[in-house]
N, C-alpha and C positions, 0 to 999 in steps of 0.2 A: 504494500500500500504506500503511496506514493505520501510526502509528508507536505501538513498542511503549512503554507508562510503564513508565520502572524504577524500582521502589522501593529504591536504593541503600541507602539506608542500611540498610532490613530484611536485600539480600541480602550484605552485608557483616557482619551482625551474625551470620548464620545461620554465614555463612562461618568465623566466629570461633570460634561454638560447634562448629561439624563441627571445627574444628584443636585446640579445648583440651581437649574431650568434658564442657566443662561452662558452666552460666551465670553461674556465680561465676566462673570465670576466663577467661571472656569476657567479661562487664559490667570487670573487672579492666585489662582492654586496650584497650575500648571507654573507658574512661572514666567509664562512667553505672552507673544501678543496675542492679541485680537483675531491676525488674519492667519497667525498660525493654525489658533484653533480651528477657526472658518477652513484651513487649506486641510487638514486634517480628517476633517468630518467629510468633506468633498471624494478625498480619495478611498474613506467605507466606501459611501454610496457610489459610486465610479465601478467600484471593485464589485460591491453584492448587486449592482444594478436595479436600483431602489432607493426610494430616498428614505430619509432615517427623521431629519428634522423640517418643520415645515416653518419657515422663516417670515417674519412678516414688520411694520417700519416698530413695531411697540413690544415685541413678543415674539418669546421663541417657543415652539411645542413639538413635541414626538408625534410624529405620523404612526400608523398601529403597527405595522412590522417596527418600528424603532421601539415601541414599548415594550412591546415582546421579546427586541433584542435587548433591550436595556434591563429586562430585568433576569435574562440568561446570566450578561454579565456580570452581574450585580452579585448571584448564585457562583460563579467563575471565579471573580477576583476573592469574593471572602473565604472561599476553598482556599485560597491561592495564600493570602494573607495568613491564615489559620495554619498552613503547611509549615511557614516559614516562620512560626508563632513555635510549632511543637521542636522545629528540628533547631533553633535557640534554646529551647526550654530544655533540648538533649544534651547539651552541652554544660547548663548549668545544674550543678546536686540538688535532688530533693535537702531541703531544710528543716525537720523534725526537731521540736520541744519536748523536752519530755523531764519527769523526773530523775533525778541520778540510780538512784537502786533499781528502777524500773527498766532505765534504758541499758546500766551494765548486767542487769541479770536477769531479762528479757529481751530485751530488741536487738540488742548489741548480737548476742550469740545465736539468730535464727538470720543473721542480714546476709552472712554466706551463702544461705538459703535464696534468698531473694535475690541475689546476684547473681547465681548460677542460673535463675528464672529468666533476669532480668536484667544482661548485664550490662547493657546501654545507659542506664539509669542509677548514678550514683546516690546516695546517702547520707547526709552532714547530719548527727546527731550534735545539740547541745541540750544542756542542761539548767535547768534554773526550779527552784520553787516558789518564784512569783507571778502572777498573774502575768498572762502572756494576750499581747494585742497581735496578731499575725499581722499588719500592716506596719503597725509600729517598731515590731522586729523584728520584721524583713525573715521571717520565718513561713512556709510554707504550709505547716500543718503543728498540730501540738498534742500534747496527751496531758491529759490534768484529770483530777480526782471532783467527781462532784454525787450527789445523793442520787440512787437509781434511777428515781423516776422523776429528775430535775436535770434534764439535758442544761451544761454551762452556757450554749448559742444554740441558735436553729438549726443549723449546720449539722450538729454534732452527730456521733456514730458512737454508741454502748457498745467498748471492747470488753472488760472484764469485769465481776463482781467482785470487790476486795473483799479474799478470807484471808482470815488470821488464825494463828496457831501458836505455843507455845517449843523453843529447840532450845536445848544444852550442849554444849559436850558431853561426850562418854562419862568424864570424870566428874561431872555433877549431876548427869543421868542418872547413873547409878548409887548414887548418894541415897541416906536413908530418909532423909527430908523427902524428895518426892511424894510416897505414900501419905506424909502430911500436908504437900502444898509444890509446890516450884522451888528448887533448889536455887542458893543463890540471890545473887540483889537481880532486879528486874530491869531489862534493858529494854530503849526504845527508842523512839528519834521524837523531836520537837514536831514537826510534821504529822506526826500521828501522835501525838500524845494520848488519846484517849481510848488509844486501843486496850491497853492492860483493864480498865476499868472495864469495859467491853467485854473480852475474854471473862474478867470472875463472875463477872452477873451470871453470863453464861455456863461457865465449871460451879455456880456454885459456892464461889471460895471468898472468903473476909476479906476486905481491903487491908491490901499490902503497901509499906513502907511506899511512899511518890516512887517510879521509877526511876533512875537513871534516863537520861533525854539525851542521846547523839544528836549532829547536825542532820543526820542521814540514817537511815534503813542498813543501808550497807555499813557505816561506821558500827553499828549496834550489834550486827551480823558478826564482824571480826572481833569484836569485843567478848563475843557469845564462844566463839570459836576458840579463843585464848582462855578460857574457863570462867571468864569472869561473871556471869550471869546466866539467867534464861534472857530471851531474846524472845519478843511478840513479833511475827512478820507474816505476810504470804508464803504458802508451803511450793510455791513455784519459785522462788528466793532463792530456796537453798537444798532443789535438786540434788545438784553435783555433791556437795556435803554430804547430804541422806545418804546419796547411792555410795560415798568413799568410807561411812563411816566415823567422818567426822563433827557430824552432829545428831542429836536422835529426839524425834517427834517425840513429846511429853501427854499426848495428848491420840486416842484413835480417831478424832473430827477434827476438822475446822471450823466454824463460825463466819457469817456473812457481818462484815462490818458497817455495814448499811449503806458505804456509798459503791461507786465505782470506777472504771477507766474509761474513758470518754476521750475520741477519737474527736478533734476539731479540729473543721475545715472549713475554705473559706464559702462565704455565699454565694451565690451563683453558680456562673459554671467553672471547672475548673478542670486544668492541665491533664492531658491522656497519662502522664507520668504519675501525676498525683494520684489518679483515678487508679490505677496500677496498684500502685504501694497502697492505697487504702482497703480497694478488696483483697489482694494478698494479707493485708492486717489483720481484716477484719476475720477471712478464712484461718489465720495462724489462731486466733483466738478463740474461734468456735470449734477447732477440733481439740483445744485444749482446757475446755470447758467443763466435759467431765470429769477431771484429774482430781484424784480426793490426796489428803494429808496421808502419808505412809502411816501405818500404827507405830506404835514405841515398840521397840524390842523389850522381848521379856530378861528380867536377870537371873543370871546363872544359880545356881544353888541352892 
């Protein structure tokens, strides 16, 4: 098949004048004269053998084949625009917000996943716990904590239900306290402070000494790790621990903390890349939805 010549710049000019309804404020946008545009629109119609606009001493108007062509183009050039929208957009990384323990000990380690999916499409995680404006921080999308049935924006997309659970180490797991309560000072991060309180209503158990408050989830987690406490967290947290051993479920359930993880994105329409990484999010967290808390090993003896 033989290929078509486009005379660009003719069908851009024409396109100009179908948008402004004139050749003075089309030559205005184009940049050029008056008679350019006039010389222009001359050689469509020259070419399709038809006229396009109907000219007169106060007023310019589309003839009917020109409205019809004018609004093919119109459909043509925002394809066209929009193409050149995503394959910029391929070049710059998704921009994800997210909480710090969330993104090191969920998103962080499933992103290989998504890259091997997806590998055109890179990834910036940063991190913050304060209210995040995506416009204002030049960030793409965000992950923040809010009550289940209190989407944070309209936008938004419910990834996870926050549970919590009590972990130790082995060496205050097996301590004789357990049987009485949680071994140890209670650790937890400023950001969830009110999870311990949460947890004993639930087990049950007297209010305990204020917890210890890390900056962070994760801070509280390594703390927990070096013996120095129980740790209150998500049993998705601290996988890797359970499965090596170095930490053990105090508890056979977890507990819904009331709020959850909320996928925020922007209004309207948004990026084929963005669109990407949020149903991949949104799919990484519905198939790990059913994952309950391990039980506590029993002790020896």
């Amino acid at each position: 098949m033989p290929r078509l010549s486009l005379p660009l710049e003719s069908l851009w000019a024409f396109h100009i004048v179908a948008e402004t309804g004139s050749i003075t404020a089309a030559a205005a946008v184009l940049k050029v004269t008056q008679p350019a545009v006039s010389r222009r629109l001359r050689e469509l119609e020259a070419g399709f053998g038809c006229a396009l606009v109907r000219r007169s001493a106060n007023a310019l108007r589309l003839t009917e084949p020109g409205e019809r062509f004018a609004r093919e183009l119109r459909d043509g050039f925002s394809k066209i625009e929009a193409a050149m929208r995503n394959l910029q957009a391929q070049d710059a990384p998704l921009r994800i917000r997210a909480y710090t323990t969330w993104a090191l000990r969920w998103l962080i380690p499933r992103l290989s996943g998504f890259r091997a999916l997806h590998p055109g499409i890179d990834v910036e995680v940063t991190t913050s716990t304060a209210a995040v404006d995506l416009a204002r921080d030049g960030v793409d999308a965000a992950i923040r904590t809010a009550p289940i049935d209190a989407p944070p924006t309209p936008a938004a997309r419910r990834l996870q239900a926050v549970m919590i659970a009590p972990f130790a180490a082995p060496s205050l797991a097996d301590s004789p306290r357990v049987a009485a309560g949680l071994p140890g000072r209670l650790l937890g991060s400023r950001v969830r402070a009110g999870d311990w309180m949460r947890w004993q209503r639930h087990a049950g158990l007297a209010a305990n000494p204020s917890p210890l408050l890390f900056e962070s989830t994760t801070l509280a987690i390594q703390a927990a790790l070096e013996g120095l406490g129980t740790v209150i967290c998500s049993p998705v947290f601290v996988q890797e621990e359970l499965r090596a051993g170095r930490l053990r479920a105090l508890s056979a359930d977890s507990v819904m903390a009331g709020d959850c993880y909320w996928l925020i994105l922007p209004p309207g329409r948004i990026s084929p890349a963005l669109r990407i990484f949020a149903d991949w999010l949104l799919h990484e967290a519905e198939v790990e939805a059913p994952a309950t808390t391990p039980r506590p090993r029993r002790r020896r003896g």
